[in-house]
PDB file of N, CA, C and O in Angstrom, chain B, residues numbered from 101:
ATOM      1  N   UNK B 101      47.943  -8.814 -81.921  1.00  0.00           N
ATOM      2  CA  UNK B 101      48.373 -10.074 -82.479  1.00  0.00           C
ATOM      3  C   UNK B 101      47.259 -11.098 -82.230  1.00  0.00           C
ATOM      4  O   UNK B 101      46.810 -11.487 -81.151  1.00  0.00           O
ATOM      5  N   UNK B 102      46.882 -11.481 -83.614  1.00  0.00           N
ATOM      6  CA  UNK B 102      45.808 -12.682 -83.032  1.00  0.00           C
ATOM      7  C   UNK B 102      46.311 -13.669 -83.195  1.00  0.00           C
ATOM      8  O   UNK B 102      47.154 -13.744 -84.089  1.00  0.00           O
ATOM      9  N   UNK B 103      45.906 -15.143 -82.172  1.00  0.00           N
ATOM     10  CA  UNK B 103      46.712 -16.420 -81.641  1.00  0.00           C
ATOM     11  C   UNK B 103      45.553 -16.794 -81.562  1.00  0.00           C
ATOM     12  O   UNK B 103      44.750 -16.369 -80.731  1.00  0.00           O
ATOM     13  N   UNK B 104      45.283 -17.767 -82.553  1.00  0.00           N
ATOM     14  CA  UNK B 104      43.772 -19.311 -82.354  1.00  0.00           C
ATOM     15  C   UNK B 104      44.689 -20.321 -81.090  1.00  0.00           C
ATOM     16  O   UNK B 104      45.836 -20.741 -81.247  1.00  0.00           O
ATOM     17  N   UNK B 105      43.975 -20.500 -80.082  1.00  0.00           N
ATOM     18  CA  UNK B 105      44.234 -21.573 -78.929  1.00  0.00           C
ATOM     19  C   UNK B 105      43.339 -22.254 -79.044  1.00  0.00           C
ATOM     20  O   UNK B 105      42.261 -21.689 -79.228  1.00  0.00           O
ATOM     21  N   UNK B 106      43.355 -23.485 -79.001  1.00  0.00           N
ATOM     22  CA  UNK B 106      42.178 -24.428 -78.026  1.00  0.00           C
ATOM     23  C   UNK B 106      42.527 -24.764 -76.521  1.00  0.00           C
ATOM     24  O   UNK B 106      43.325 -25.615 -76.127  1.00  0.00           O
ATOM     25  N   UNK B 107      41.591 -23.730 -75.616  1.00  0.00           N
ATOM     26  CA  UNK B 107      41.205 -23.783 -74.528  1.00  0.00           C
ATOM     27  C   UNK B 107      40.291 -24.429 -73.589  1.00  0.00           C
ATOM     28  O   UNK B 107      39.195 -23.959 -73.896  1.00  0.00           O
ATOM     29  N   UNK B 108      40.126 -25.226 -72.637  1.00  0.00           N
ATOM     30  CA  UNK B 108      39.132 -25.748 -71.895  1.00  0.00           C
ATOM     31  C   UNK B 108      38.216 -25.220 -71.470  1.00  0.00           C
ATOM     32  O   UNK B 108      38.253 -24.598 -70.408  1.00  0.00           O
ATOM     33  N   UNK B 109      36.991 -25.365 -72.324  1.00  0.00           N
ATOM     34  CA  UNK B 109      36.096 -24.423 -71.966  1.00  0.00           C
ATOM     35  C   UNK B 109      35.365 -23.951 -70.449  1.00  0.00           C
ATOM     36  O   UNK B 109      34.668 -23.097 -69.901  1.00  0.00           O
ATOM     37  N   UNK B 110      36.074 -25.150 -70.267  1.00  0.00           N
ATOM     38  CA  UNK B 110      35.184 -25.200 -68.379  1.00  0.00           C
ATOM     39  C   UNK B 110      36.098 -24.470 -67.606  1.00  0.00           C
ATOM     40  O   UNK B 110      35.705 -23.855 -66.615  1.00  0.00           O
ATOM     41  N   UNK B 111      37.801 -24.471 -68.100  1.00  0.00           N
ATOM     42  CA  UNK B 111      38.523 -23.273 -67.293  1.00  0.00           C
ATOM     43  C   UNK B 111      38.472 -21.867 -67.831  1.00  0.00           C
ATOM     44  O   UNK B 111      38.846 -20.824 -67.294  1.00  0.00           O
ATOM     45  N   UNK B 112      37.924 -22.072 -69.019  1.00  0.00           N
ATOM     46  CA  UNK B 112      37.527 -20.189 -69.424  1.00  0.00           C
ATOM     47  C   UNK B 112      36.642 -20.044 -68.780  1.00  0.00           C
ATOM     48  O   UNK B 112      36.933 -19.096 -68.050  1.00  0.00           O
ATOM     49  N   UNK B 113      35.156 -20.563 -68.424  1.00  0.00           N
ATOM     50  CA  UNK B 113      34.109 -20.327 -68.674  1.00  0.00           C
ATOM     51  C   UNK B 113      34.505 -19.968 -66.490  1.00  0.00           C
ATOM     52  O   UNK B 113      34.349 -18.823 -66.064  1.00  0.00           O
ATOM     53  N   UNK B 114      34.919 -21.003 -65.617  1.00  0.00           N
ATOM     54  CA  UNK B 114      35.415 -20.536 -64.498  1.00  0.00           C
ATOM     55  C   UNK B 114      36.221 -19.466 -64.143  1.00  0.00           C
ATOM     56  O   UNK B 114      36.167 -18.964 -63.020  1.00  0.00           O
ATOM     57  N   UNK B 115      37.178 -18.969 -65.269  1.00  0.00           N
ATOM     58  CA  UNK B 115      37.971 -17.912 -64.734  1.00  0.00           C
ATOM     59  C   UNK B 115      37.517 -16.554 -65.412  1.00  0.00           C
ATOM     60  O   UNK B 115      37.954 -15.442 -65.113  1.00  0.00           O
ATOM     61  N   UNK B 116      36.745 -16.782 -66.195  1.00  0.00           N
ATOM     62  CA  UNK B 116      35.647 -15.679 -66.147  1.00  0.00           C
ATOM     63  C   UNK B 116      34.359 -15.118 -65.559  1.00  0.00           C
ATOM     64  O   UNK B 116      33.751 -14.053 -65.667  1.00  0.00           O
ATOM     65  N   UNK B 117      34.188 -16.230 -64.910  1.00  0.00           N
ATOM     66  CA  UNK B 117      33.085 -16.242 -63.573  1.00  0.00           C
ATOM     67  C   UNK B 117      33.358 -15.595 -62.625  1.00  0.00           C
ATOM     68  O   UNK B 117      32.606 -14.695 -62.249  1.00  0.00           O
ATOM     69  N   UNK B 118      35.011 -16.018 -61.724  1.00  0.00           N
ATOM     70  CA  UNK B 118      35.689 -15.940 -60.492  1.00  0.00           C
ATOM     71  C   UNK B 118      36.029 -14.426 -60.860  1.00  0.00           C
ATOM     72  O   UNK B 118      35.489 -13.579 -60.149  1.00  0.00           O
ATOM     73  N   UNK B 119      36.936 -13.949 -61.978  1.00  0.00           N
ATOM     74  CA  UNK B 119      37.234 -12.747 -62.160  1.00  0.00           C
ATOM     75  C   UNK B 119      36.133 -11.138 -63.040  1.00  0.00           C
ATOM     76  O   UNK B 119      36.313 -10.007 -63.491  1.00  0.00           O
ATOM     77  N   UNK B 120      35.143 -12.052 -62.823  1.00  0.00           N
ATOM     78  CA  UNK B 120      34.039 -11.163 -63.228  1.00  0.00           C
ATOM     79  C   UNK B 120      34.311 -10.930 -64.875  1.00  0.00           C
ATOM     80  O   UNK B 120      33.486 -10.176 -65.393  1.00  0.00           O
ATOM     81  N   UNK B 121      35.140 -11.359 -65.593  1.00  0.00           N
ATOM     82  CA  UNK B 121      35.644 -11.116 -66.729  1.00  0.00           C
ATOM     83  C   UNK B 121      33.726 -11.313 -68.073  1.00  0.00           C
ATOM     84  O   UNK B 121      32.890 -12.193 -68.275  1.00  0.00           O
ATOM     85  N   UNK B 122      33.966  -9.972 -68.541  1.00  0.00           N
ATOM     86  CA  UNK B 122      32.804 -10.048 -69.726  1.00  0.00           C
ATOM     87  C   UNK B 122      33.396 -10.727 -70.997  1.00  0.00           C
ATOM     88  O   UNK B 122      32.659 -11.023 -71.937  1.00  0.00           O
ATOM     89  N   UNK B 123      34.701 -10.964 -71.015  1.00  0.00           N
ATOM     90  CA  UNK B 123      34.671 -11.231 -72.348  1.00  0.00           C
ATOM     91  C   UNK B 123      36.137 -12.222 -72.521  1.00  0.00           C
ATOM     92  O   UNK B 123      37.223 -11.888 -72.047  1.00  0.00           O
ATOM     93  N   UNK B 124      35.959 -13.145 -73.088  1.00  0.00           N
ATOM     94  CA  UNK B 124      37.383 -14.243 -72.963  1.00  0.00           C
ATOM     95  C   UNK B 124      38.657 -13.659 -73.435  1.00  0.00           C
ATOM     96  O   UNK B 124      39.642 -14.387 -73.317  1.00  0.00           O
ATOM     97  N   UNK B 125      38.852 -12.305 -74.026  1.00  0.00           N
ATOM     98  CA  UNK B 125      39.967 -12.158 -74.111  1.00  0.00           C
ATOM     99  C   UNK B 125      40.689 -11.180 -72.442  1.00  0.00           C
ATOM    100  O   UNK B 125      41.796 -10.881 -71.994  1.00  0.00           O
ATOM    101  N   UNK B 126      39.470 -11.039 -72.108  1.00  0.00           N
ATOM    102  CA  UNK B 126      39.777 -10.136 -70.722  1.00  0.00           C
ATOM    103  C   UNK B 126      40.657 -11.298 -69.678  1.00  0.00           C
ATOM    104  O   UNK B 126      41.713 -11.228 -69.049  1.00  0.00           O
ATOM    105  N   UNK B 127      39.557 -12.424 -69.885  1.00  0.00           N
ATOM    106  CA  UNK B 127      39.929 -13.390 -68.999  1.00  0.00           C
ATOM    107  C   UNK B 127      41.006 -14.198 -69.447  1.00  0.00           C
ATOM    108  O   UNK B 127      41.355 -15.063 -68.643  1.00  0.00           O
ATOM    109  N   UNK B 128      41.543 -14.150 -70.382  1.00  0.00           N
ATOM    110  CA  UNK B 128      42.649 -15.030 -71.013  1.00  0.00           C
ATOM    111  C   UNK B 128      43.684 -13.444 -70.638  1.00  0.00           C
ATOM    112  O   UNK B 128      44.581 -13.994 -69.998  1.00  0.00           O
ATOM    113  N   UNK B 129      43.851 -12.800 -70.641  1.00  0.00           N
ATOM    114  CA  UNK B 129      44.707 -11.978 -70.938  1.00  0.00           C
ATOM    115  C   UNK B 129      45.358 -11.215 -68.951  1.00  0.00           C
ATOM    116  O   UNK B 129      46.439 -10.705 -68.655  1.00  0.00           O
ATOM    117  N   UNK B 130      44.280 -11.456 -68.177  1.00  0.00           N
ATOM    118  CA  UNK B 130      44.471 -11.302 -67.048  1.00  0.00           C
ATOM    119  C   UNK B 130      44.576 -12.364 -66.107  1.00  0.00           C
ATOM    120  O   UNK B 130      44.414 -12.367 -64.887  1.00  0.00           O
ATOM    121  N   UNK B 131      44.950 -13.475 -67.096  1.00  0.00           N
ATOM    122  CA  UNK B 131      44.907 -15.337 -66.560  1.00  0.00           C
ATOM    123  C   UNK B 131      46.771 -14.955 -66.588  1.00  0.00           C
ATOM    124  O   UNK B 131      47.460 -15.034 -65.571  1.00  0.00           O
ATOM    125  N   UNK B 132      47.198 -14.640 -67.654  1.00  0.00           N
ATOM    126  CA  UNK B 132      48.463 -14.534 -68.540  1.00  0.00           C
ATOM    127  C   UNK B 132      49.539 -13.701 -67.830  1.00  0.00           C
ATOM    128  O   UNK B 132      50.758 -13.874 -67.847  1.00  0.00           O
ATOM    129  N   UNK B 133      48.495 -12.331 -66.919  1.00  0.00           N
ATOM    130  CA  UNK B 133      49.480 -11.016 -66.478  1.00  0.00           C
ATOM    131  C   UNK B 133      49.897 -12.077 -64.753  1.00  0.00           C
ATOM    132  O   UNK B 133      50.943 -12.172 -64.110  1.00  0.00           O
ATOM    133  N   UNK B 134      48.791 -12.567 -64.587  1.00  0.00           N
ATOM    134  CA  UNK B 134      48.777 -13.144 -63.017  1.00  0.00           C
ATOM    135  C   UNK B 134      49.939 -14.598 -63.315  1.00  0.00           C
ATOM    136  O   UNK B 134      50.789 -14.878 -62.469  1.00  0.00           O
ATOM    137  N   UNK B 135      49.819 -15.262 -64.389  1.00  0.00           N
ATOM    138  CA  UNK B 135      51.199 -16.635 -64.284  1.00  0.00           C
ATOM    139  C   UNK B 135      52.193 -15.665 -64.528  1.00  0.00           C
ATOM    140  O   UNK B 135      53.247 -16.277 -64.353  1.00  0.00           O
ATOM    141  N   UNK B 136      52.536 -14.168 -64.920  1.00  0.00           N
ATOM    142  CA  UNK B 136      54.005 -13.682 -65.538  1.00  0.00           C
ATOM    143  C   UNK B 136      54.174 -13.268 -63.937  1.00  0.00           C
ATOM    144  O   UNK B 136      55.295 -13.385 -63.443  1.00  0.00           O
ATOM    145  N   UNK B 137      53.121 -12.807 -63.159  1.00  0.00           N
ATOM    146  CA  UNK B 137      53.698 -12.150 -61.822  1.00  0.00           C
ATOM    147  C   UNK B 137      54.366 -13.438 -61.339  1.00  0.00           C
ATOM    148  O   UNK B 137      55.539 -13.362 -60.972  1.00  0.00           O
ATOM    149  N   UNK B 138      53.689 -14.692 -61.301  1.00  0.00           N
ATOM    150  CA  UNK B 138      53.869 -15.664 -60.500  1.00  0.00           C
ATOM    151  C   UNK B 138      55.116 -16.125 -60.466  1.00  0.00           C
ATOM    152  O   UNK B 138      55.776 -16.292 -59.440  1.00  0.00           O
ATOM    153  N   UNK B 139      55.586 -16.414 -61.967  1.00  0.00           N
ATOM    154  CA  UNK B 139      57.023 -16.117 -62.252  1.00  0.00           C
ATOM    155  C   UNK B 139      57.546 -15.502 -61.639  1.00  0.00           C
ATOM    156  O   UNK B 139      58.235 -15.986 -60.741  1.00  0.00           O
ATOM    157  N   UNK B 140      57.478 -14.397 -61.801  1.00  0.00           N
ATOM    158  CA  UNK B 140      58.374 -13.314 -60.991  1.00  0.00           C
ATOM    159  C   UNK B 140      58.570 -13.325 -59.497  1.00  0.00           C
ATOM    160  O   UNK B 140      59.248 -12.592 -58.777  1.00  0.00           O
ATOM    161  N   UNK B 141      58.103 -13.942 -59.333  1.00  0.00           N
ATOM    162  CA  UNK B 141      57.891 -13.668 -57.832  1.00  0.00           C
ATOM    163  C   UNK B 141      58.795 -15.421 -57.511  1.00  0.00           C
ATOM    164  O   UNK B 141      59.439 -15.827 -56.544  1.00  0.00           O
ATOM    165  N   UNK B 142      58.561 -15.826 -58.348  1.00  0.00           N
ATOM    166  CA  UNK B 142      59.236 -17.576 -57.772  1.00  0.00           C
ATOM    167  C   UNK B 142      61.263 -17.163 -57.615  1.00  0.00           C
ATOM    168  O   UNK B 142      62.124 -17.651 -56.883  1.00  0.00           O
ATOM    169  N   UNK B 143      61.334 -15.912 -58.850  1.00  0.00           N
ATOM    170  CA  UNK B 143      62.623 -16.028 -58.887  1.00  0.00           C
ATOM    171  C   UNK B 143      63.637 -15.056 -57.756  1.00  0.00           C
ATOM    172  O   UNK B 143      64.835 -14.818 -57.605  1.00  0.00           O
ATOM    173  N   UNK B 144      62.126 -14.633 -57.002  1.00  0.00           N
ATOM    174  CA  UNK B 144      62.877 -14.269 -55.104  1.00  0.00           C
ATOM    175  C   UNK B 144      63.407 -15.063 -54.393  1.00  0.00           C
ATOM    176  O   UNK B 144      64.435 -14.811 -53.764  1.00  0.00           O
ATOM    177  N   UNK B 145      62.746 -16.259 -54.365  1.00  0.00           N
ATOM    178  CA  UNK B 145      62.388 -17.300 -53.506  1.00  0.00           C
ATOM    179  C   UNK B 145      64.216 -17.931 -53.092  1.00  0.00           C
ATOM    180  O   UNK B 145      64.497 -18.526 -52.052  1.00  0.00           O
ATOM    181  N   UNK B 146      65.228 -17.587 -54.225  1.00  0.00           N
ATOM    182  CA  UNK B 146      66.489 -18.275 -53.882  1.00  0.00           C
ATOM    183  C   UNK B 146      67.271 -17.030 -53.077  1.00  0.00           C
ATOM    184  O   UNK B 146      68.283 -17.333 -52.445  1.00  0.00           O
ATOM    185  N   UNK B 147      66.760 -15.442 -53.089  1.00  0.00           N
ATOM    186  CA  UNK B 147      67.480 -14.871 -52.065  1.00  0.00           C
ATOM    187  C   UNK B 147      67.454 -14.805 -51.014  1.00  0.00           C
ATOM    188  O   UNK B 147      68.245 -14.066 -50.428  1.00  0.00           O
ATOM    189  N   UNK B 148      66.252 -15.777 -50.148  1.00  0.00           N
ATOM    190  CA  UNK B 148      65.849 -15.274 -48.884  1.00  0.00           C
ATOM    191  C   UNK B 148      67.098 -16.393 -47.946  1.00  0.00           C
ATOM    192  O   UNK B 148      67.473 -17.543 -48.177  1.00  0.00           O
ATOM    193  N   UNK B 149      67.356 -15.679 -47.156  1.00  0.00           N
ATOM    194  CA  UNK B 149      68.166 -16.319 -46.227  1.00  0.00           C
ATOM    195  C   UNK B 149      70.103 -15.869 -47.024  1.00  0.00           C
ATOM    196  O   UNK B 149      71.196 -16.244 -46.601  1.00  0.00           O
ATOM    197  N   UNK B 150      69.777 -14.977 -48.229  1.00  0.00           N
ATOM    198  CA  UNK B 150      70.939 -14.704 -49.024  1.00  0.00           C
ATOM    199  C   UNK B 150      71.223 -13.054 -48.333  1.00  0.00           C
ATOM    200  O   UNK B 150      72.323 -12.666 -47.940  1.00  0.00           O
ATOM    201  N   UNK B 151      69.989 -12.268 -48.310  1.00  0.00           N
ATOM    202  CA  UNK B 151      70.078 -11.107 -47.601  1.00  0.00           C
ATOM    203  C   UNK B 151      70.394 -10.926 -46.060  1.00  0.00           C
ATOM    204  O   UNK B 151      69.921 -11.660 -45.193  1.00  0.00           O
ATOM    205  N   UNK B 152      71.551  -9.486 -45.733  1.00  0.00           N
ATOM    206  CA  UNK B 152      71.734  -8.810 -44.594  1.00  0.00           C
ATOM    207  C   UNK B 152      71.008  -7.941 -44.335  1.00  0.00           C
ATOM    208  O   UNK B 152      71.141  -6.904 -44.985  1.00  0.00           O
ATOM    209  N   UNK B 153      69.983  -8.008 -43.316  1.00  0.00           N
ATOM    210  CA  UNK B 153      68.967  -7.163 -42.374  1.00  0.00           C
ATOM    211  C   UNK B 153      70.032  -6.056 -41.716  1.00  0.00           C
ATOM    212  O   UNK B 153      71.255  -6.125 -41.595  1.00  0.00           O
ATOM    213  N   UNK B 154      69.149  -5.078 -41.363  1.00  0.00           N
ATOM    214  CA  UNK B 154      70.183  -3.551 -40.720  1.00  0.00           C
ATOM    215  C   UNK B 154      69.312  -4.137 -39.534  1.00  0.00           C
ATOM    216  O   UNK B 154      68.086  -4.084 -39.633  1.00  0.00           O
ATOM    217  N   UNK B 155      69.939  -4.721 -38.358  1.00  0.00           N
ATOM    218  CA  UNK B 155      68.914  -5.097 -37.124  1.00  0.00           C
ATOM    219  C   UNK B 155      68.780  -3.412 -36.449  1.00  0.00           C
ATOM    220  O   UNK B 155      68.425  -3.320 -35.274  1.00  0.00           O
ATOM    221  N   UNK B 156      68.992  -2.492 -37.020  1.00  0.00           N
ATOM    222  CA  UNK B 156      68.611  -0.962 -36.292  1.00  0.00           C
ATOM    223  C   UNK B 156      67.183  -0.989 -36.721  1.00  0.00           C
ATOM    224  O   UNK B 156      66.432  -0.312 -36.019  1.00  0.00           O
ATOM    225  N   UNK B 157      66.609  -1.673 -37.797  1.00  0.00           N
ATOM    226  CA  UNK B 157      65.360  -1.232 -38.663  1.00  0.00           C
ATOM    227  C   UNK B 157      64.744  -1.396 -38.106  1.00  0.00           C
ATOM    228  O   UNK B 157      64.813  -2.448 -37.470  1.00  0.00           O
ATOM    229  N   UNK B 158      63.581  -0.439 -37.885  1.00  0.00           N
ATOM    230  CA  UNK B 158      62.382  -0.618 -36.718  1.00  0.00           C
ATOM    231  C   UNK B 158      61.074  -0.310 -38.014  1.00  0.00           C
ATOM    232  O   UNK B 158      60.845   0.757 -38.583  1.00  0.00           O
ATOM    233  N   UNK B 159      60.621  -1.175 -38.135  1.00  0.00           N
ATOM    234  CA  UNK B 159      59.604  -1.548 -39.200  1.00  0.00           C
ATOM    235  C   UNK B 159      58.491  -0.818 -38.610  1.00  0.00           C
ATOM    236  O   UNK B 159      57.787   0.035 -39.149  1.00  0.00           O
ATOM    237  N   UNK B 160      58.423  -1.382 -37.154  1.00  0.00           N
ATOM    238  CA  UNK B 160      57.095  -0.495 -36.771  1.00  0.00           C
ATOM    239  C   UNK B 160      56.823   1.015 -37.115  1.00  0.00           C
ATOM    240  O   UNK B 160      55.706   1.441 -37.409  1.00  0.00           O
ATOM    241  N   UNK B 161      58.208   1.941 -37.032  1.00  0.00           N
ATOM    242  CA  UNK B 161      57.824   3.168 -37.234  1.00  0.00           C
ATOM    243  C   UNK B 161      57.568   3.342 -38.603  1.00  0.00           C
ATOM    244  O   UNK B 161      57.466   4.460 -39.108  1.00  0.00           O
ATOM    245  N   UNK B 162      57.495   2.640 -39.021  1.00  0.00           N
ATOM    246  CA  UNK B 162      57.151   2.504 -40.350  1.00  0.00           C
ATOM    247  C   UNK B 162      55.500   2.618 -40.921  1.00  0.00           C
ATOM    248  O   UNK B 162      54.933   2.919 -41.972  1.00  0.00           O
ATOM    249  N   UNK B 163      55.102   2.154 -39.452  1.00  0.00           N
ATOM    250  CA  UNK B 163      53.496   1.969 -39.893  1.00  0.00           C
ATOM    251  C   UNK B 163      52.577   3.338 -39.355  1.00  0.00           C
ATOM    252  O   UNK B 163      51.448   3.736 -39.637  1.00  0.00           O
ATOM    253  N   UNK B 164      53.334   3.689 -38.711  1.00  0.00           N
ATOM    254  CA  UNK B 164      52.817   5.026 -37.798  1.00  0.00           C
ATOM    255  C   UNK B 164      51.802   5.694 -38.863  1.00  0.00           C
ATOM    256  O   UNK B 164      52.219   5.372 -39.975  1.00  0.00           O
ATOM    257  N   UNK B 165      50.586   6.530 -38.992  1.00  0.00           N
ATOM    258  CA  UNK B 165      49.988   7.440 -39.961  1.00  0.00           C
ATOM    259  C   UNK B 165      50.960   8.909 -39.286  1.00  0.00           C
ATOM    260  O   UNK B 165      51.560   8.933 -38.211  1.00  0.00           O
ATOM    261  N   UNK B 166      50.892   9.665 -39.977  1.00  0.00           N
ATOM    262  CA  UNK B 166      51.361  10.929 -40.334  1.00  0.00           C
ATOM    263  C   UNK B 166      50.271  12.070 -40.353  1.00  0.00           C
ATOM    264  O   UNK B 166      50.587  13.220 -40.656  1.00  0.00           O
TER     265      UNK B 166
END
């Protein structure tokens, strides 16, 4: 799907710098996947303190290598 934007060239031209990006649709398109995570991740933010912990859980053995 092609979409004409007018973009700021000084934030393309930076977030293709920072992310090594060769080509502006790389950097527009991996600008796009990182605000959808960000989203996602904001709409945790109202369960914490909503969840019951198993206080048996021992996280540490968790880290052990095998």
């Amino acid at each position: 799907m092609e979409i004409k934007l007018e973009i700021d060239g000084r934030l393309l031209k930076r977030t293709m710098e920072l992310g090594g990006h060769r080509t502006k649709k790389s950097a527009v398109t991996e600008a796009l996947k990182a605000y959808i995570r960000h989203l996602e991740q904001e709409k945790i933010i109202p369960l914490f303190g909503e969840m019951e912990y198993d206080p048996g859980y021992d996280y540490k053995k968790q880290r052990t290598v095998r």
